[in-house]
ROKOL-831675 format. One record per residue (C-alpha): x negated, y negated, z. Coordinates in steps of 0.25 Angstrom, whole numbers, plus 5000, padded with zeros to 4 digits. Layout:
// ROKOL-831675
XYZ...
This chain:
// ROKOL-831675
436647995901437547985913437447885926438147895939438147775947438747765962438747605967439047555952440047435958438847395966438047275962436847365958437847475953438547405943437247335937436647465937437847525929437547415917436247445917436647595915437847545904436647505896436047665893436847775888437747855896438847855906439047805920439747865931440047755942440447805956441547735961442747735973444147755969444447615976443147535969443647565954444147435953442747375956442147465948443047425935442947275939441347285937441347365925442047265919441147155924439847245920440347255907440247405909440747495898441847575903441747705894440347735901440447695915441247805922441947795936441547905945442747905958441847945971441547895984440047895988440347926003440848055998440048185994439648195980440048045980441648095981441548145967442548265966442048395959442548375947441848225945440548295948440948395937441148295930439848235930438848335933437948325922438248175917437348095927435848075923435747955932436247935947436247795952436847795964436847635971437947665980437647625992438047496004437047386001437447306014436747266025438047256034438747366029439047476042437947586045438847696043439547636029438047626024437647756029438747826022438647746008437047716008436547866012437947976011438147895998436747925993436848075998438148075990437748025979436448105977437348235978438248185968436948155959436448295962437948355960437948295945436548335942436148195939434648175934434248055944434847985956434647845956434647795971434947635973434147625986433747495993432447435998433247446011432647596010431247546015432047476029431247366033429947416031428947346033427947326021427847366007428747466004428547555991429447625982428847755986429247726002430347776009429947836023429247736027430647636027430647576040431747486049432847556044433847536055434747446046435947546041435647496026434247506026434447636034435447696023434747646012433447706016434247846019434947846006433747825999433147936006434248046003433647995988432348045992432748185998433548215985433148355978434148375968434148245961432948145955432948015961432447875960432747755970432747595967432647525979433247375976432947265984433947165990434947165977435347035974436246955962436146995947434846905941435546855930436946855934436846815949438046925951438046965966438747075971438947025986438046945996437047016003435547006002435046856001436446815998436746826013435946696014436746616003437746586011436546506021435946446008437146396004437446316019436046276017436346196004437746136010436846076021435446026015435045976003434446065992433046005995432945996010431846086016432446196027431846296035431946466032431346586032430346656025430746796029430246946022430346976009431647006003431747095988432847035980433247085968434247065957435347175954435047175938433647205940434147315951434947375940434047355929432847415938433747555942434147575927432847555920432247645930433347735931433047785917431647775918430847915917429947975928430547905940431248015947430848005963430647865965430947755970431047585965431047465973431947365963431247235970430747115968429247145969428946995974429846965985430246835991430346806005431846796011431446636011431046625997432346705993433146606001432446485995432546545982434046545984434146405989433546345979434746435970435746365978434946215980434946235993433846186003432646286003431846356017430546256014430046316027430346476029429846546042429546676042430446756050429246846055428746736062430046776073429146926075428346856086429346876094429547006102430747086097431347086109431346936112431946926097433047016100433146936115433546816107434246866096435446936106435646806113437046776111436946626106435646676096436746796092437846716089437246596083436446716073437946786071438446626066437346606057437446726050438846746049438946606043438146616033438446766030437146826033437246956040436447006051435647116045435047026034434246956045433347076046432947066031432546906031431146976037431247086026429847156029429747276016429247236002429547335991428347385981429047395966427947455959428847585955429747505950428947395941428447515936429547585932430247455927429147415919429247375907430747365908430747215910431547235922431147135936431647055947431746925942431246815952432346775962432346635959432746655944434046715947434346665962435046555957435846635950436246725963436846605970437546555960438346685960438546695976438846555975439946575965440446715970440046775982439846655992440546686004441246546005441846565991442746685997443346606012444446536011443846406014445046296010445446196020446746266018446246396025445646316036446846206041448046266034449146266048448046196058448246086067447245996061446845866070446145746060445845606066445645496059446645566049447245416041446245386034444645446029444145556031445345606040446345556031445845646020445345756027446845736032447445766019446545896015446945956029448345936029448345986013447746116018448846136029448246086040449346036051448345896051448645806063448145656061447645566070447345406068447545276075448345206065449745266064450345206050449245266044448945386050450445406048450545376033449345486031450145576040451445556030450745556018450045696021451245766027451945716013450845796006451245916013450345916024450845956038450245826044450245756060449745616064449545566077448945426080447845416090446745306096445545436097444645336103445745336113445445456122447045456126447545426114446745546110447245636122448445606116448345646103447745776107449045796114449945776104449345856094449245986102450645946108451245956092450246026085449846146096448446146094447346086084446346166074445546056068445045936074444545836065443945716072444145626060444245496068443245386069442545246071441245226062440545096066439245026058438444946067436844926070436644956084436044796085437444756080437944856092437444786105438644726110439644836103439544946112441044966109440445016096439945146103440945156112442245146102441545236092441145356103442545336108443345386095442045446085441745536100442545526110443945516102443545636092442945716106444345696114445145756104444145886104444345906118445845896116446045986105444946086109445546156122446646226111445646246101444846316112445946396115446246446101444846486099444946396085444646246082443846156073443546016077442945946066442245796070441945696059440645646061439645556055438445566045437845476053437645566066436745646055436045516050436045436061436545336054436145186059437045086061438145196065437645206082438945206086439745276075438345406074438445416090439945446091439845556080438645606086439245626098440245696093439445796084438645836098439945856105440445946093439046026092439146036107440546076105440246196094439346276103440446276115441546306106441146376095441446506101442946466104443246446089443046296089442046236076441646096076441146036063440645886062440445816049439445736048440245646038439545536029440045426027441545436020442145286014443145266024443745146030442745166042441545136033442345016026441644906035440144926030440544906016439144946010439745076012440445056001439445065991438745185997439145345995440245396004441145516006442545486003443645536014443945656006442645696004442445686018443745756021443145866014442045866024443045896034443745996026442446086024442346066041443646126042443646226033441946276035442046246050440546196050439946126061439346006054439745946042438645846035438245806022436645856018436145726020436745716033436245846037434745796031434645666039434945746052433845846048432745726044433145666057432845766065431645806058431045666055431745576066430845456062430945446047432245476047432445336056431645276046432645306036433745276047433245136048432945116035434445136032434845036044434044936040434644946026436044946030436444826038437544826047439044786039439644646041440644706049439544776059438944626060440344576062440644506050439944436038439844506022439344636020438044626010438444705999437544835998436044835992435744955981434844985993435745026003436545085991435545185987435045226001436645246005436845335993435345395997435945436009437445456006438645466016437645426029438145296036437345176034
């Protein structure tokens, strides 16, 4: 018993070939001259035994598949089965390269078939043949197929239709759902499918806690199905009797919604579940033509263009989150009965699936995110930079080649960092400054574009932090005014001076070093919260200007860090806090990532609450006040109480937010 197969280094080819490896007889495997690599390099993966499988050069754009006369002579005779699975499974694949492989490709291939006098052609169609209709759709359907203006679901639904038309040869066709990962394995072949919405599932995780509610879609049902009972299916049925002339839809017969699915994946990845889904038909109220009105405004079109492209979702996917077509299987639970093959329930092998893209496939996992790629030959600007956070974001930047220009009042300190880096190899400037100065700052800008010919990254480091209940504050409105004047005003004079040649350039990053507490609204911290705050709104006021000329702004939301800022409150010492290299780190993934905010899960979870239960979360804001009394140097003098287990466990409760 011979077996010709064209698409065997495909992910349902090469499965499919095993499978065949398990029954008697030889198989021919179609293949380009330029793919024989791949070919070997998954034969030796599969296990495969070399001796039977046999490689067949062609080209399936070709007639006869480019096979030359004396091939076909060959192996006229030899073939009883014809699987043919090549084909472009791509949704974003060009119209005219799916036209040529999906349906020349299939009309090649069943001459081939009829050329060698094979006993059954085997087409790998698609449940994309039934379009987008609308309904059930059963294994005995075809005409009926509607919205097919899609070029795969178009070629899809014409190849298989060239099937239908064939005379000289007896046929079957499998229609598989959307293919996904191996059950057992989790092996993926490439990211298409549901794995488009990894990428969103995975950002979700990094910003909210596994067990906070959010809010999805519900969407149509979407058929996924497992390559190895794809593979499994086609071979059993391929050799079983009394089949010839129809047609098997390999799906799931019990569905789940695209909400499900996507809940059913996060849970595989701890991430926060859609608790409450809309369902996307709710939209249909609207006229068409006032959905397509708002949909080709530039802003809505450019903000749809972002989302999509950051999270790797293509456009075409969209249509299919309101997937209308369910699949009757009953042909094929019929024909597999008995076998003990099935689709085995999603949730018993999602985990698996992610585990394999999270490992292998993950876009991040192949761009060249080191700080290195970022910084390496770029002015960059850190103030603050003798100490903290700046001084050891200072030291990461300058090891990754960053020309780093350093800013701080104090001039023996700030120098001996300068000297110390620069003999570490770094390629390091330092230039003091007064930024709550606004000509000191002036001057500091001038000097730095004057030697260093423009700036890159911006990192407003430089701070005053200030611990004091607003009763304690009535008669130190220099409080609020000394704070706004270096945390704003300072950090906000060296934008405007280094912007004008970032503008120019089309390229900048200013990264501005902000508080924990602007999320929390952390009491006691008036002064200090306001100044960052202001910043932030400048900076998200800022991005939707200047986003278009190539400038990013990132605000970290920093919690709180054991610096010599927080050494006055000395109960601080016996609470959680970041070290300045872990908080350098921070600022490294800003650089490197380019987001606009920066804030840890918790941070990101008390501005949620906030918003969405202002009142109970000011009852835990005063609970907190009252539990934390002002320092002894807030009060101006006197001991400092040592900390309560009380205040201990509520700080660690709460971790990294000002108290």
């Amino acid at each position: 018993m011979g077996y010709f197969v064209t698409g065997a280094t495909g992910f349902i080819g090469r499965h499919l070939v095993s499978r065949l490896f398990e029954r008697k007889g030889t198989v021919y495997v179609l293949v380009r001259k330029e793919s024989q690599k791949k070919l070997d390099d998954i034969a030796r993966r599969m296990g495969w035994d070399t001796k039977r499988v046999m490689a067949v050069a062609g080209d399936m754009t070709r007639a006869n598949c480019g096979l030359s006369a004396a091939q076909m002579r060959s192996l006229k005779g030899k073939v009883r089965h014809f699987f043919h699975l090549a084909a472009i499974y791509d949704l974003t694949a060009d119209a005219d390269a799916q036209y040529a492989a999906n349906v020349e490709g299939t009309r090649h291939a069943l001459d081939l078939a009829a050329a060698l006098g094979a006993g059954c052609f085997h087409h790998a169609s698609s449940i994309a043949a039934a379009g987008l209709y609308p309904g059930v759709f059963r294994e005995d359907m075809f005409e009926e197929a509607e919205g097919l203006d899609d070029p795969y679901l178009r070629t899809k639904h014409e190849s298989e239709g060239l099937v239908r038309k064939e005379k000289r040869l007896k046929w079957r066709i499998y229609r598989p759902g959307i293919v996904v990962g191996h059950s057992r394995t989790g092996e993926i072949d490439k990211i298409d499918g549901p794995y488009y919405f990894f990428t969103f599932i995975k950002k979700m995780r990094a910003m909210l806690p596994q067990w906070m509610p959010t809010l999805g879609i519900e969407g149509g049902r979407i058929n996924l199905v497992p390559v190895d009972y794809v593979a499994d299916a086609m071979d059993y049925i391929a050799h079983k009797p009394k089949l010839d002339g129809h047609t098997f839809h390999l799906v799931d017969p019990a569905p789940q919604r695209v909400g499900e699915v996507l809940n059913t994946f996060a849970r595989a990845a701890h991430a926060p579940e859609m608790t409450m889904r809309l369902d996307a038909r709710m939209f249909a109220f609207l006229p068409s033509a006032v959905r397509l009105a708002v949909g080709n405004l530039p802003p809505v079109k450019r903000m749809i263009a972002m989302l999509l492209r950051d999270f790797g979702i293509p456009k075409q996917a969209l249509k299919f989150i309101t997937y209308p077509t369910r699949f009757d299987n009953r042909e094929t639970e019929r024909a597999l009965r008995g076998s003990g093959i099935a689709v085995p329930p999603l949730e018993s092998y999602a985990w698996r699936l992610w585990d394999y893209w999270e490992r292998h496939l993950d876009p991040d996992l192949f761009v060249d995110r080191s700080l290195k790629s970022r910084v390496k030959g770029k002015v960059v600007v850190i103030t603050g930079g003798s100490s903290g956070i700046g001084l050891a974001a200072a030291r990461k930047i300058a090891e990754a080649g960053a020309i780093t220009v350093l800013c701080a009042r104090g001039e023996d300190e700030l120098f001996k960092v300068r000297d110390e880096l620069r003999a570490a190899g770094g390629k390091v400037f330092a230039y003091t400054a007064d930024l709550s100065d606004m000509a000191d700052c002036d001057r500091f800008v001038q000097t730095v574009l004057k030697e260093h010919g423009a700036v890159d990254i911006l990192v407003n480091n430089a701070g005053r932090s200030i611990r004091r209940s607003i009763e304690l504050s009535f008669d130190r409105f220099h409080d609020f005014e000394r704070t706004m004047q270096l945390n704003y005003f300072g950090s906000l004079r060296l934008i405007m001076g280094f912007l004008p040649g970032m503008i120019e350039r089309r390229r900048g990053h200013i990264i501005n070093i902000s508080s924990i507490g602007v999320l929390a609204n952390s009491p006691r911290f008036s002064a200090y919260v306001a100044s960052k705050a202001a910043l932030d709104a400048f900076s998200r006021c800022a991005q939707g200007e200047l986003s278009g000329k190539g400038i990013s702004f990132t605000t970290i939301n920093m919690p709180l860090v054991k610096t010599p800022m927080i050494a006055p409150t000395k109960i601080y010492e016996a609470v959680p806090t970041l070290t300045p290299e872990e908080a350098a780190d921070l600022v490294v993934r800003g650089i490197i990532e380019k987001p606009s905010r920066i804030s840890t899960r918790l941070g990101t979870f008390a501005a949620v609450v906030n918003a969405l239960a202002p009142k109970a979360y000011e009852v835990i804001m005063n609970t907190a006040f009252e539990l934390f009394p002002d320092s002894a140097a807030a009060k101006g003098g006197g001991k400092e109480a040592q900390p309560s287990n009380e205040q201990i466990a509520f700080a660690a409760l709460m971790r990294g937010v000002h108290w």
